[in-house]
C-alpha positions as a printed NumPy array, in Angstrom:
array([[  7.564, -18.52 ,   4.002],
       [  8.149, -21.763,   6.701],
       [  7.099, -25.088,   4.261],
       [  6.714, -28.385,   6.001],
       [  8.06 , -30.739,   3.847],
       [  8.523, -34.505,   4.75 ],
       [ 12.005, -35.138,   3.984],
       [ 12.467, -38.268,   6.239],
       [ 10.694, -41.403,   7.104],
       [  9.254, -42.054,  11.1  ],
       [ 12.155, -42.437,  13.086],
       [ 11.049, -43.484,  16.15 ],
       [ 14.329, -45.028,  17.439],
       [ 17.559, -43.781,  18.852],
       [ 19.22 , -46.991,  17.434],
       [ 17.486, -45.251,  13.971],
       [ 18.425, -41.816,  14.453],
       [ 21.962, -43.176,  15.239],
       [ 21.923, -44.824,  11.98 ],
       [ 21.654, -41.574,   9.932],
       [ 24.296, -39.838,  11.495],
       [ 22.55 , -36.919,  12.412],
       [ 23.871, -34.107,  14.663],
       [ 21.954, -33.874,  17.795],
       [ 21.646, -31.24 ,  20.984],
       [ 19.8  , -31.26 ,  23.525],
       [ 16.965, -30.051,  25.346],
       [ 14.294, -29.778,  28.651],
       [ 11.735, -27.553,  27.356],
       [ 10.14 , -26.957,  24.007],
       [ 10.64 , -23.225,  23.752],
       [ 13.798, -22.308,  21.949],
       [ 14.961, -19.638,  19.793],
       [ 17.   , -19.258,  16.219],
       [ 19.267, -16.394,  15.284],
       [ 19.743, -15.711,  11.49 ],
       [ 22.672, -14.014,  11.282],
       [ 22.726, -10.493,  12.33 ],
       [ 18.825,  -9.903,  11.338],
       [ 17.478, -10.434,  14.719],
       [ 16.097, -13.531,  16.797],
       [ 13.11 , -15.81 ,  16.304],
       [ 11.002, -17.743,  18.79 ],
       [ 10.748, -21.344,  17.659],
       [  8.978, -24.288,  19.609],
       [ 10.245, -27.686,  19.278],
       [  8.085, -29.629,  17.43 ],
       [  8.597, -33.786,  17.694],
       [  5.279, -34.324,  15.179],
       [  7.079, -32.549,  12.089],
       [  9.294, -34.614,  10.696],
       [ 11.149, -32.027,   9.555],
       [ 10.236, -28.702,  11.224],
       [ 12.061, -26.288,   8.45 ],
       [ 13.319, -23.209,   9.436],
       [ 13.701, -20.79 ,   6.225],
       [ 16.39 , -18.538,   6.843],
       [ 16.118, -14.476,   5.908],
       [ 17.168, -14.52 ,   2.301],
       [ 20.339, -13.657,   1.356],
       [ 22.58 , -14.255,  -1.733],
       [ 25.853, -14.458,   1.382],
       [ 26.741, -17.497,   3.42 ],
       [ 25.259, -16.619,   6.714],
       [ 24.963, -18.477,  10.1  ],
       [ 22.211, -19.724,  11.965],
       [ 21.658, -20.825,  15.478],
       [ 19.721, -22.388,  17.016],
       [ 19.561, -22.02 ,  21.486],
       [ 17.197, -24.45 ,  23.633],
       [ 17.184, -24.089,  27.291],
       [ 20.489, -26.03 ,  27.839],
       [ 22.264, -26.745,  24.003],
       [ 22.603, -25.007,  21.125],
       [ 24.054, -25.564,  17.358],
       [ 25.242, -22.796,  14.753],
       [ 25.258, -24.008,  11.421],
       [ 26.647, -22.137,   7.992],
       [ 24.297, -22.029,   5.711],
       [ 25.231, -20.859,   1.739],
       [ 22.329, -20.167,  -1.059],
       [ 20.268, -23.179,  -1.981],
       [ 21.574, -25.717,   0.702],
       [ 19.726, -27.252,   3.843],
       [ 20.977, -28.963,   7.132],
       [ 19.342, -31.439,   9.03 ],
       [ 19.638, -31.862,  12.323],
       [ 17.684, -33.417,  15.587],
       [ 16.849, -31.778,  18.583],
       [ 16.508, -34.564,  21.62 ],
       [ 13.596, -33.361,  24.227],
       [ 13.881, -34.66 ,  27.648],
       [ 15.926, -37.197,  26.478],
       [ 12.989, -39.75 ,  24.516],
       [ 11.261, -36.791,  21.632],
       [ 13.41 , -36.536,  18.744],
       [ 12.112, -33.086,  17.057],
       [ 13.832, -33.427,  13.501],
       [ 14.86 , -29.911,  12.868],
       [ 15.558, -28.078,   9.134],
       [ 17.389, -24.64 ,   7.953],
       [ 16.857, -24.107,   4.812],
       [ 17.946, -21.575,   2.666],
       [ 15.728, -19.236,   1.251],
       [ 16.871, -19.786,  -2.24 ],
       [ 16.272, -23.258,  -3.679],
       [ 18.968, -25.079,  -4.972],
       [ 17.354, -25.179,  -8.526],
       [ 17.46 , -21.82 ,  -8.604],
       [ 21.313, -21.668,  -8.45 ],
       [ 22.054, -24.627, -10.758],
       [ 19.803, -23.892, -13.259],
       [ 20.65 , -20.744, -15.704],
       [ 19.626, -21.921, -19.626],
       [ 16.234, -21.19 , -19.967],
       [ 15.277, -17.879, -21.762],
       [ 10.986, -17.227, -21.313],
       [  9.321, -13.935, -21.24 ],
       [  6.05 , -14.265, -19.977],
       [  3.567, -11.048, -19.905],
       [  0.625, -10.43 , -17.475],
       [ -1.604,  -7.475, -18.078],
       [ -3.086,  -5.515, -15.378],
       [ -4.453,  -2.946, -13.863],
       [ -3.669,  -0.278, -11.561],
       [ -6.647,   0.216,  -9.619],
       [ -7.923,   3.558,  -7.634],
       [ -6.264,   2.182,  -4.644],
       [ -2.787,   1.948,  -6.488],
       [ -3.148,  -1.841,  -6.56 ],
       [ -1.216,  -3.663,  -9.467],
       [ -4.541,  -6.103, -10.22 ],
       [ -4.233,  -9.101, -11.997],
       [ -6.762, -11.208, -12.996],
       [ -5.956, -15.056, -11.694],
       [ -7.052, -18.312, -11.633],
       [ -7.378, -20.448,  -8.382],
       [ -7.418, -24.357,  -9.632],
       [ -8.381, -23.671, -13.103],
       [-12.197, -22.943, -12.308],
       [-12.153, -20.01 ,  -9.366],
       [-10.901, -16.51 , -10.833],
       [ -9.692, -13.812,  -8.222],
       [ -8.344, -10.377,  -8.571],
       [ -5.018, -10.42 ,  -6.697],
       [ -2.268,  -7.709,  -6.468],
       [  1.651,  -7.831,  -6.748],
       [  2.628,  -6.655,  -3.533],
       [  6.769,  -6.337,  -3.149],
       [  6.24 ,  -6.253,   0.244],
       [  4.79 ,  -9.576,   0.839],
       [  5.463, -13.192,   0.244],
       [  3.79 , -16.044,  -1.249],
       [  0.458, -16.194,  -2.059],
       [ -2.304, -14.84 ,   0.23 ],
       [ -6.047, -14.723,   0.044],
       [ -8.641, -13.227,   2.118],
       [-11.44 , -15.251,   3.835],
       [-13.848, -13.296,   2.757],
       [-12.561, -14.142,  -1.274],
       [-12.264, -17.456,   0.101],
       [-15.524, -18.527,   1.412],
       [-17.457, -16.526,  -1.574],
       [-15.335, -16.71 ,  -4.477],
       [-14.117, -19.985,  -4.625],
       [-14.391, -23.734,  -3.667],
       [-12.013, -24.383,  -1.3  ],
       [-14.098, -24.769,   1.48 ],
       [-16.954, -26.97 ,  -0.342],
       [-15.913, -29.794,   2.022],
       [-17.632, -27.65 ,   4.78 ],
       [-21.041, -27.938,   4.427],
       [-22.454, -26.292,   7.582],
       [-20.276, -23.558,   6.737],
       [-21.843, -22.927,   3.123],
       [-24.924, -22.953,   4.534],
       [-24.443, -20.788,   6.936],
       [-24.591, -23.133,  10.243],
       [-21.124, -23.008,  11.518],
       [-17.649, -20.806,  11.384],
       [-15.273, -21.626,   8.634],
       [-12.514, -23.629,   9.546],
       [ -9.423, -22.353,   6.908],
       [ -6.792, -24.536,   8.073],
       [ -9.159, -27.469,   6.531],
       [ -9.869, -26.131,   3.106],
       [ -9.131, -27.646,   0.437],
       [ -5.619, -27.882,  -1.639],
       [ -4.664, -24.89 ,  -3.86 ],
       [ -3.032, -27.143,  -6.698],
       [ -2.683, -24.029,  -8.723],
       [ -2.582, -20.652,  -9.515],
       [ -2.622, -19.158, -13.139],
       [ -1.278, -15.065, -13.268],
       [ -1.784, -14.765, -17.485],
       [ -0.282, -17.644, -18.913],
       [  1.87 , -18.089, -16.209],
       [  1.145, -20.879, -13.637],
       [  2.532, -22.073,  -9.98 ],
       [  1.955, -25.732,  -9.047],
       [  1.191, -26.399,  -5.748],
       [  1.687, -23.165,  -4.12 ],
       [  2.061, -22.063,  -0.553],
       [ -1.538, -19.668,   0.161],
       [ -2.151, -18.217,   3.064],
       [ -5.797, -17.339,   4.287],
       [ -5.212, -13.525,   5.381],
       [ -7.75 , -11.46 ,   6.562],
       [ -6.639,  -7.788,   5.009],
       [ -4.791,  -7.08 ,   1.595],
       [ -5.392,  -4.245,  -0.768],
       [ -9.025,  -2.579,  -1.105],
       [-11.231,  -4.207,  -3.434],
       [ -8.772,  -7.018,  -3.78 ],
       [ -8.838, -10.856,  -3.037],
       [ -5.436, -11.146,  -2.444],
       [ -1.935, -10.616,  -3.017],
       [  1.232, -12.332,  -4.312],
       [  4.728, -11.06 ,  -3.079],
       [  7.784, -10.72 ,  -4.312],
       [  9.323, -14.37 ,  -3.703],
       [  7.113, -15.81 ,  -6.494],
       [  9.602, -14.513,  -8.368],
       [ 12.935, -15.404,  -7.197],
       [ 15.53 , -16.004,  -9.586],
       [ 14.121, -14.436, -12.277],
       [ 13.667, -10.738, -13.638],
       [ 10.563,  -8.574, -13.132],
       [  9.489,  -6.229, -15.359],
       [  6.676,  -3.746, -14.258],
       [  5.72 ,  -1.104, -17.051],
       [  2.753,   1.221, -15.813],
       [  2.644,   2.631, -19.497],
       [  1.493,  -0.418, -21.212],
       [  0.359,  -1.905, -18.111],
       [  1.502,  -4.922, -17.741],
       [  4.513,  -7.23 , -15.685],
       [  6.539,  -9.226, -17.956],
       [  8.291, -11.814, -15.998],
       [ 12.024, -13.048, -17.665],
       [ 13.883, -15.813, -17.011],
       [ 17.135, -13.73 , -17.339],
       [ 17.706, -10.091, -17.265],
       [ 16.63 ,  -8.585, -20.323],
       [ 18.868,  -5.528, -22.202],
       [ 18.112,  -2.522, -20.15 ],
       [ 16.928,   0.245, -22.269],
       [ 18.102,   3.935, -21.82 ],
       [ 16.892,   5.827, -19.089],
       [ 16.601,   3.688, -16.323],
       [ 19.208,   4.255, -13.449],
       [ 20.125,   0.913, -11.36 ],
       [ 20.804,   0.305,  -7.274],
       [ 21.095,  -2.626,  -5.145],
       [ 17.861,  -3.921,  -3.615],
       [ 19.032,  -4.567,  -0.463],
       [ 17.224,  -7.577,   1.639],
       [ 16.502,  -7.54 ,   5.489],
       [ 14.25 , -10.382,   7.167],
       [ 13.756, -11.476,   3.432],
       [ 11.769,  -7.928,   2.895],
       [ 12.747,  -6.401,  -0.82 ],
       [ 14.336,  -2.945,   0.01 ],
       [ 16.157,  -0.195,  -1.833],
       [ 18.329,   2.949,  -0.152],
       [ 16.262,   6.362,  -0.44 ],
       [ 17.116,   9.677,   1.462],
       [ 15.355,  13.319,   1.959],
       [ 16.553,  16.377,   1.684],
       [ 15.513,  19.251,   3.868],
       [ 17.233,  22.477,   4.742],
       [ 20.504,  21.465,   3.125],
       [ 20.407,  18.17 ,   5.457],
       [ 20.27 ,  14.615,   4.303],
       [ 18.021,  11.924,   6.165],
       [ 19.414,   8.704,   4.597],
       [ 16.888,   5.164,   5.026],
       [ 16.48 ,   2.052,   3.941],
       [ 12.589,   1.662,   2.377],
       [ 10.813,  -1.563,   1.928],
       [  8.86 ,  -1.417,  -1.948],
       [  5.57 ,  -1.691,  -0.495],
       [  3.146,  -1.79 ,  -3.534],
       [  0.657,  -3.204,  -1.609],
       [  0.301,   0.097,  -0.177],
       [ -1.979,   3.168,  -1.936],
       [  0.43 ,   6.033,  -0.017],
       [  3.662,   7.619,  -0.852],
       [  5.697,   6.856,   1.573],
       [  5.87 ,   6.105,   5.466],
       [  8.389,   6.359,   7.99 ],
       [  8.798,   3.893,  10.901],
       [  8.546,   6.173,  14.496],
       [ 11.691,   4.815,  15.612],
       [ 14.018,   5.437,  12.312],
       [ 12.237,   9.339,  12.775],
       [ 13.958,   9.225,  16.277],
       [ 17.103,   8.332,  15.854],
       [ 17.774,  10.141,  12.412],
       [ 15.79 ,  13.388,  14.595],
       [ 13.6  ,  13.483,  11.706],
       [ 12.222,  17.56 ,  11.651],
       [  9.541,  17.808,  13.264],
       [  8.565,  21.439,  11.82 ],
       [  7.469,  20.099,   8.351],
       [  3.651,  21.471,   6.803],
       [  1.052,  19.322,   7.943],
       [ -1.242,  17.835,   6.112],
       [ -3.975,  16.018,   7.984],
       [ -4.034,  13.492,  10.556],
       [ -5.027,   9.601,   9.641],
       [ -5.301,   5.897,  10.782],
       [ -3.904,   3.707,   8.949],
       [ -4.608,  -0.448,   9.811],
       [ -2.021,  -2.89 ,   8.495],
       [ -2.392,  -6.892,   7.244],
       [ -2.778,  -7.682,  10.601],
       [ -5.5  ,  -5.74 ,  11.348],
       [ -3.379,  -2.924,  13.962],
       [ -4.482,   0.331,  13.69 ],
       [ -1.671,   3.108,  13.828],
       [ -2.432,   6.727,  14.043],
       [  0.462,   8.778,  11.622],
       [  0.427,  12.415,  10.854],
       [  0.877,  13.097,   6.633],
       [  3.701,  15.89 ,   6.22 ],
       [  4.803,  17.367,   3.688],
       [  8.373,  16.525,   2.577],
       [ 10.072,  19.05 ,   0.347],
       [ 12.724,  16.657,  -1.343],
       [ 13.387,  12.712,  -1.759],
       [ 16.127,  11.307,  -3.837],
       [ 15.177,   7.872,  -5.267],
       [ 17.975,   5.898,  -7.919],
       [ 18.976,   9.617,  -8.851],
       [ 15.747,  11.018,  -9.571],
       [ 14.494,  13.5  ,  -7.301],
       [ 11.187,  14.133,  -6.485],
       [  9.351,  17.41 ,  -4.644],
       [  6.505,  17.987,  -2.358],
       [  5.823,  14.318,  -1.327],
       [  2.921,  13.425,   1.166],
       [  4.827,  11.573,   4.063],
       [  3.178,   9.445,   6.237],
       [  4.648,   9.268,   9.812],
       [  3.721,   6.554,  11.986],
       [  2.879,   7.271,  15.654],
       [  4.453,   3.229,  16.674],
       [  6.652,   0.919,  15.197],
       [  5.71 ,  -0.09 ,  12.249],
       [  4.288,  -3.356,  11.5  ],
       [  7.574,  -5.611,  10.929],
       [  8.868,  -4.325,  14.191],
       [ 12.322,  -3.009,  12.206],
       [ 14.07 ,   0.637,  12.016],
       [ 12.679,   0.496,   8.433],
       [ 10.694,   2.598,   6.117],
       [  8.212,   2.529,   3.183],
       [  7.692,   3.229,  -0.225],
       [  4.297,   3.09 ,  -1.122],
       [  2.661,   2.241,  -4.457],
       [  1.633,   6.438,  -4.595],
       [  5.329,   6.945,  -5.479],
       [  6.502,   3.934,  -7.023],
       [  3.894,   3.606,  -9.784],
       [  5.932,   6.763, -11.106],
       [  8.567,   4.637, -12.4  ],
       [  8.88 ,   1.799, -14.631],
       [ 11.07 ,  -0.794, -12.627],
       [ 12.788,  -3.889, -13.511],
       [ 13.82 ,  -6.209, -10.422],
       [ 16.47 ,  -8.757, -10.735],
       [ 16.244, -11.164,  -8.545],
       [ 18.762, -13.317,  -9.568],
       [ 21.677, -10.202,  -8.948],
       [ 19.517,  -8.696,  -6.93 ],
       [ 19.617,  -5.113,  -8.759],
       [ 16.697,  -2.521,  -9.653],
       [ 16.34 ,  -0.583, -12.265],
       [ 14.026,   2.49 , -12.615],
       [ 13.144,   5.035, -14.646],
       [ 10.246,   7.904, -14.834],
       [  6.868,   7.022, -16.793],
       [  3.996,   9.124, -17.423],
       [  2.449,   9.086, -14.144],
       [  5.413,  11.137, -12.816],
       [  3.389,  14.412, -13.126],
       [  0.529,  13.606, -11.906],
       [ -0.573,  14.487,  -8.231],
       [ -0.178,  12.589,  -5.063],
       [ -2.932,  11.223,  -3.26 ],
       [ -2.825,  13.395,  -0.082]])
């Protein structure tokens, strides 16, 4: 989610950087570090080539402050929904690293409210529980990528990458098989069509894992500001501009956001107890649902429940985790409550490093979900795949 964007001309100067009134700190050494509010810390190296280096702050809808501490100064800076501060960073006294924070939202996004589209995208829902679309990468290259709510942006695999498309035709030797592509030198994405629906000049990512059998994946941030609609009957996401009348039957929540992940409040029931979580929607993933090792600690998670089998499970970045699959007798989702789930529990942290759990696509796909994320509400309600049985 970081975008370099050139916001300023070369300053080279200090009579220059006087001139635009910037506020400036200090430091010796190029490794500092930014806290976004109370959602953790994040390493960040001083960079005097980017002119700006942007920091995107962990989306929020509140004002929030961020810091940022080098090795002798520091500045904290209040940051409300669609604004951006500027700011330089002086390095031994002679680099001036022209620093960003940036909210998460844009500003467009909070001034603009009139428009009124509905745009549909079938797809779908492959073995794997992947929500596949169909898409097309610079209107000649198409690509089967899946709406992941747990991820951002755009990503493709290399593989998809080097075979499926032309964005490395500028590398000869690699095309014919002489030398190792290089995918920090492919070629622009200038855009990406899902249905009728296209992005200009989007942020992809080369990845190297996503769903099986996929090219890709798109997260949820593609999105922001507007309403998704996913309906596993008809099988297709219809994507509104504002939040359309909300039929009967669906029950609504807060989706609640941590390090800019999309999450909603869940809790188990066993033996008359009640293990209350916060669950990142993780459709990229084909389970039910899977519980970080350290949340199971601290909330002393039983540890008597039927078991399954015993897996490995390997996430974007390639980790491998071992988890035992229990059986969990109760979970309460938005009101509904569902029996006998398959519940995957991690053996390590999970892969965001955070006290937080999963909901996979195996349990999600059971309701038909609207996401606001302009409010920032859900709203769910059982389809015709509730019945039917869980993977494990």
């Amino acid at each position: 989610m970081k975008n370099i964007v050139l916001v300023f001309s070369l300053l080279s100067s200090w009579g220059l950087l006087a001139q635009h009134n910037l506020p400036i700190i200090k430091a010796t050494y190029p490794n500092a570090f930014i806290v976004d509010a109370n959602e953790g810390k994040t390493n960040w190296t001083l960079s005097p080539d980017a002119k700006p280096d942007v920091y995107t702050s962990f989306r929020t809808r509140e004002t929030k402050w961020v810091s940022l501490y080098t090795d002798v100064d520091s500045i904290k800076v209040k940051i409300d929904p669609g604004t951006v501060f500027d700011f330089v960073v002086l390095l031994n006294d002679k680099d001036s690293c022209y620093t960003q924070f940036k909210s998460a939202i844009p500003k467009v996004l909070i001034t603009n409210t009139s428009l009124n589209t509905h745009d549909t995208i079938p797809f779908t829902l492959t073995a794997y529980n992947a929500i596949c679309i169909k898409s097309i990468i610079n209107d000649s290259d198409t690509l089967n990528l899946h709406f992941d709510i747990g991820s951002f942006d755009f990503r493709l695999t290399k593989d998809a990458i080097l075979h499926k498309t032309t964005l490395l035709s500028n590398q000869a030797d690699v095309l014919s098989g002489k030398a190792k592509a290089d995918y920090n030198q492919m070629k622009p994405v200038f855009k990406i069509k899902l249905g009728n629906l296209a992005f200009d000049k989007p942020e992809v990512i080369p990845t190297g894992f996503t769903s099986q059998g996929m090219d890709g994946r798109f997260g949820w941030n593609i999105f922001e500001g507007k309403s998704v609609e996913i309906d596993y009957d008809k099988h297709i996401l219809i994507i509104h501009s504002q939040l359309p009348k909300i039929k009967k039957g669906y029950s609504k929540s807060k989706i609640e956001f941590y390090q800019s992940f999309a999450c909603i409040k869940g809790h188990f029931t066993i033996e008359q107890k009640i293990y209350k979580g916060l669950f990142i929607m993780d459709t990229g993933s084909d389970l039910a649902i899977i519980m970080d090792s350290t949340w199971l600690n601290q909330q002393k998670f039983p540890k008597d429940l039927k078991h399954i089998k015993t897996t490995t499970l390997k996430d974007p970045r390639g980790a491998v985790y071992e988890n035992k699959i229990v059986l969990a007798p109760q979970f309460n989702l938005n009101g509904f409550t569902l029996n006998d789930i398959p519940t995957s529990l991690l053996g390590g942290p999970n892969p965001t490093r955070l006290a937080l759990n999963f909901l996979g696509n195996d349990l999600l796909k059971r309701f038909n979900a609207i996401l606001d994320f302009k409010k920032d509400y859900i709203y769910l309600k059982p389809n015709s795949l509730t019945s039917l049985p869980y993977k494990d």
